[in-house]
C-alpha positions as CSV (number, residue, x, y, z in Angstrom):
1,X,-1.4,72.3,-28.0
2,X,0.9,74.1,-25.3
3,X,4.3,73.2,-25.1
4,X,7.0,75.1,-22.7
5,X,10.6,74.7,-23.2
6,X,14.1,76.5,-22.3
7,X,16.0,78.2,-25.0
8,X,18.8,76.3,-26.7
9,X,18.1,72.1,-27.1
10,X,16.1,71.1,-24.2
11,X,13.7,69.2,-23.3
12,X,9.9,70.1,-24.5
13,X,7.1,69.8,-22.4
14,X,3.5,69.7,-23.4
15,X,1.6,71.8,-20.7
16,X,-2.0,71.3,-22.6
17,X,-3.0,68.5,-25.3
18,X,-1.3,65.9,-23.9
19,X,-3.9,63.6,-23.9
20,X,-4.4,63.8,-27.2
21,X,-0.8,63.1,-28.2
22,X,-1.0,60.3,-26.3
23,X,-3.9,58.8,-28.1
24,X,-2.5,60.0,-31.6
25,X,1.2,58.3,-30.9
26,X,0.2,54.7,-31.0
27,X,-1.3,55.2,-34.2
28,X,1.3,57.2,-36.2
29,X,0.0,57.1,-39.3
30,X,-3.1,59.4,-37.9
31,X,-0.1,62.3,-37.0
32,X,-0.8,64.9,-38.9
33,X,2.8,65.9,-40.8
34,X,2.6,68.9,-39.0
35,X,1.3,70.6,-35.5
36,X,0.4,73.7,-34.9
37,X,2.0,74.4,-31.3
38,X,1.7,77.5,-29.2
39,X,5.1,77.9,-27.5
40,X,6.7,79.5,-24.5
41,X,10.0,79.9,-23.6
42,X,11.5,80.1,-19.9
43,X,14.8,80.6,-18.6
44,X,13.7,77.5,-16.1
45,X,11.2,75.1,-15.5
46,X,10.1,72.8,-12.9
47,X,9.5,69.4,-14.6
């Protein structure tokens, strides 16, 4: 999963796996306690 983001508390946004977020989210008891993320950091982003 790719997730960009600005530094500081922003916003995240999932650039790649969002799909299967989506499909894990209605089901929460299937998310896994923890995800292994790769992420970037940008001084701005379009959303």
């Amino acid at each position: 999963m790719i997730v960009l983001g600005e530094p500081g508390p922003a916003d995240l946004v999932v650039v790649e796996g969002h799909m299967r977020l989506t499909g894990l989210l209605p089901c929460p008891q299937w998310l896994p306690a923890e995800l292994l993320v790769l992420l970037g950091l940008t001084a701005h982003h379009a959303k």
